[in-house]
C-alpha positions as CSV (number, residue, x, y, z in Angstrom):
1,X,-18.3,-19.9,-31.0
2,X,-15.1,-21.4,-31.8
3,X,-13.4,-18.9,-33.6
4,X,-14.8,-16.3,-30.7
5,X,-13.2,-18.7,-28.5
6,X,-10.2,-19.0,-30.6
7,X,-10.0,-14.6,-31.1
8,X,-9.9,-14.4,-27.1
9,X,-6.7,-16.6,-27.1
10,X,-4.8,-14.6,-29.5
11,X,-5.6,-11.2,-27.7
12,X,-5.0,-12.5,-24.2
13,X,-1.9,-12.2,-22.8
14,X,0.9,-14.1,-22.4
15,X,3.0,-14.1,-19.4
16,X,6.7,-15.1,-20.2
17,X,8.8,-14.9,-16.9
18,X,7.7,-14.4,-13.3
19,X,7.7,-10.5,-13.4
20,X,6.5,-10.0,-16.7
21,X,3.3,-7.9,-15.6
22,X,4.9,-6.9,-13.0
23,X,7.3,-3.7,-11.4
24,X,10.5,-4.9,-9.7
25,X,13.1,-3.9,-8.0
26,X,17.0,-5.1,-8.1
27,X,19.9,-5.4,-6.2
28,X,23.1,-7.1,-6.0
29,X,24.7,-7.5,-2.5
30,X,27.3,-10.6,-1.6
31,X,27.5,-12.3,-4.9
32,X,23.6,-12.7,-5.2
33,X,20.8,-10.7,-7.3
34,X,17.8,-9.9,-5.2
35,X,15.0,-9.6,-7.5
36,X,11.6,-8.4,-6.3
37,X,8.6,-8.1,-8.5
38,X,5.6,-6.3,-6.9
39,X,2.1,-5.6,-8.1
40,X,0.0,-3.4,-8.8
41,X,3.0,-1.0,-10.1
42,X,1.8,2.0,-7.4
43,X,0.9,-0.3,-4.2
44,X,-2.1,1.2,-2.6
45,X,-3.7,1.2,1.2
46,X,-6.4,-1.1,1.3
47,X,-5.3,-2.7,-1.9
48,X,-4.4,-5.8,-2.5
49,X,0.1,-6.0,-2.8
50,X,2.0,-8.8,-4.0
51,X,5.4,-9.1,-3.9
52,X,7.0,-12.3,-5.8
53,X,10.5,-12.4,-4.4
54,X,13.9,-14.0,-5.8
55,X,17.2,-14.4,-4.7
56,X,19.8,-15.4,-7.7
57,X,23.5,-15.9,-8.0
58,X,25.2,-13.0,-9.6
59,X,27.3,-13.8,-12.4
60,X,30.9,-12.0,-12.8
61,X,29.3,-9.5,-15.4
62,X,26.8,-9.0,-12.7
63,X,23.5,-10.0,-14.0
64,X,20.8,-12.6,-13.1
65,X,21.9,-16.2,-12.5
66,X,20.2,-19.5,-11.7
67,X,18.0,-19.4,-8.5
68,X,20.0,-19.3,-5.3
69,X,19.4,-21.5,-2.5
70,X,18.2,-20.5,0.7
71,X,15.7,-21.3,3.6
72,X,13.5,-18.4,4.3
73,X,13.9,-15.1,3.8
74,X,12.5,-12.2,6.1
75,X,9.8,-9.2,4.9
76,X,9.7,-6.0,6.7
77,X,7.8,-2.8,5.6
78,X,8.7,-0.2,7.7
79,X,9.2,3.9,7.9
80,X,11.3,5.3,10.4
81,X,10.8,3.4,14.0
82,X,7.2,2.1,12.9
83,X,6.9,-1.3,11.6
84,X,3.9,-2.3,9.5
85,X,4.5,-6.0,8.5
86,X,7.2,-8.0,9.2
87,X,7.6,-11.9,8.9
88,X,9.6,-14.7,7.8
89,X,8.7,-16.7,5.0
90,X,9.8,-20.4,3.7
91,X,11.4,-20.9,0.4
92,X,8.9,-21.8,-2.7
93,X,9.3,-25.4,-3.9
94,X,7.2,-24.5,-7.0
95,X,7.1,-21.3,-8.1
96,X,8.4,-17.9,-6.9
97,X,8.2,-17.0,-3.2
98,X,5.2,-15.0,-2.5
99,X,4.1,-12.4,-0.1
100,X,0.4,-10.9,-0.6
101,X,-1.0,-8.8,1.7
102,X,-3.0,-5.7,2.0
103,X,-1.4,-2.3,3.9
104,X,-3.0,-0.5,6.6
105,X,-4.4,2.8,6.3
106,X,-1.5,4.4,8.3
107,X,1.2,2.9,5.3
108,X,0.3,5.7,3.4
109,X,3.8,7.5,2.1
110,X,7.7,6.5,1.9
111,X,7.9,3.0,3.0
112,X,11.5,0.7,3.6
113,X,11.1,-3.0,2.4
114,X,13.9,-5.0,4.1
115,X,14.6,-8.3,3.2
116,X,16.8,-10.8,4.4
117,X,17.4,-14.3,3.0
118,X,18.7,-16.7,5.5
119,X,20.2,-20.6,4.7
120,X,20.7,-22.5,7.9
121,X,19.8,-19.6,10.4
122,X,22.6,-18.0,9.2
123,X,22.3,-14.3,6.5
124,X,23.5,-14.9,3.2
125,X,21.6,-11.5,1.7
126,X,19.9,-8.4,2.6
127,X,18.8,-5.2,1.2
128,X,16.7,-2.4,1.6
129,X,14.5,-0.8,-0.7
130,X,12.3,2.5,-1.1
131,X,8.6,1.9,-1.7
132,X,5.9,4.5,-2.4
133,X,2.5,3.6,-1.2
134,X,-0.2,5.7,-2.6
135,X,-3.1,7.1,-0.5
136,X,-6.9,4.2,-1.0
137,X,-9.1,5.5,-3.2
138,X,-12.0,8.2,-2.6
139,X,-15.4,6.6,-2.4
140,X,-17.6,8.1,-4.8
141,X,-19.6,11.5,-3.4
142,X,-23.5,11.6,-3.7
143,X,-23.2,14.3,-6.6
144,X,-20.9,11.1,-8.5
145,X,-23.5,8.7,-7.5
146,X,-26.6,11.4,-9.3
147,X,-24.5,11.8,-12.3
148,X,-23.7,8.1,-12.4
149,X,-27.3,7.3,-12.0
150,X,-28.3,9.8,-14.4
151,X,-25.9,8.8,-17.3
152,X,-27.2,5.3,-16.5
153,X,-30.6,6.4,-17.4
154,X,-30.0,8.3,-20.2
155,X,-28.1,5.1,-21.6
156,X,-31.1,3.0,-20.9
157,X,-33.3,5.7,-23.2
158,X,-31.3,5.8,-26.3
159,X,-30.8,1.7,-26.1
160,X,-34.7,1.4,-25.7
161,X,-35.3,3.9,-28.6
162,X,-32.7,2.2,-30.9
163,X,-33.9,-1.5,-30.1
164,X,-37.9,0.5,-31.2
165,X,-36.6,2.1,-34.1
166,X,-34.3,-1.6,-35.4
167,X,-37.3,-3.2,-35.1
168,X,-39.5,-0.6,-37.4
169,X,-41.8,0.2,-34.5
170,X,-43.0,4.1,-34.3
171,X,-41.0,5.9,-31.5
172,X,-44.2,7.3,-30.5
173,X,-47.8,5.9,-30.1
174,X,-50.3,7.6,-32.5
């Protein structure tokens, strides 16, 4: 049991940073690096969608530099005049700040995710970014739930006959 136990801990996964599993999306606007990580990669209606969002300090070459400080930032997921989430959201003291939430059936398509971080009640970054969200997933149709139900079966016979046949019974009564 140990070394079972011991196998499973080499062959999990190790996360490293925040957004290691994760898609993200980058920007840098007034000295800062917005950096949101969202998951699953192709958000989906009715899924599940997290969004782990960061606001660093650019450096001069531009890239990613300590954590910036600010109050709250504001999430809206839009298309055109429709809005289908928007609210504000308080810093993380531990941890990334994170949004998860599940989009309506009408999200479907191009979608806008707006972000602004404020400090004070005053802007210090915003940025908008594209977002695909991909249509929920078909429910199974009655011919899927036959086959399923049939393959089911068929896997129940050949692990009964195996089992008979390991054990050095006759497949068949005589």
């Amino acid at each position: 049991m140990k070394h079972l136990a011991a196998l499973f801990l080499l062959i999990s996964p190790i996360t490293v940073s925040a957004h290691a599993s994760m898609e993200s999306l980058y920007a840098t606007t007034s000295g800062y690096l917005i950096d949101i990580g969202y998951d699953p990669a192709q958000p989906q209606v009715g899924s599940r969608l997290l969004l782990d969002i960061a606001l660093r300090e650019a450096t001069e070459s531009g890239e990613s530099g300590p954590i910036a400080d600010f109050d709250s930032v504001w999430v809206r997921m839009s298309r055109e005049r429709a809005t289908y989430f928007a609210s504000g959201i308080a810093q993380s003291s531990i941890g990334p700040t994170t949004l998860v939430m599940s989009l309506p059936e009408a999200a479907e398509g191009p979608m806008t995710l707006s972000l602004r971080f404020e400090k004070d009640g005053e802007p210090i970054a915003e940025h908008e970014f594209d977002l695909a969200v991909a249509p929920a997933p078909q429910p199974w149709t009655m011919r899927e739930y036959a086959l399923g139900g049939a393959l089911a079966c068929a896997l129940a016979c050949i692990a009964f006959l195996a089992r008979r046949y390991a054990q050095g019974k006759p497949v068949h009564a005589q």
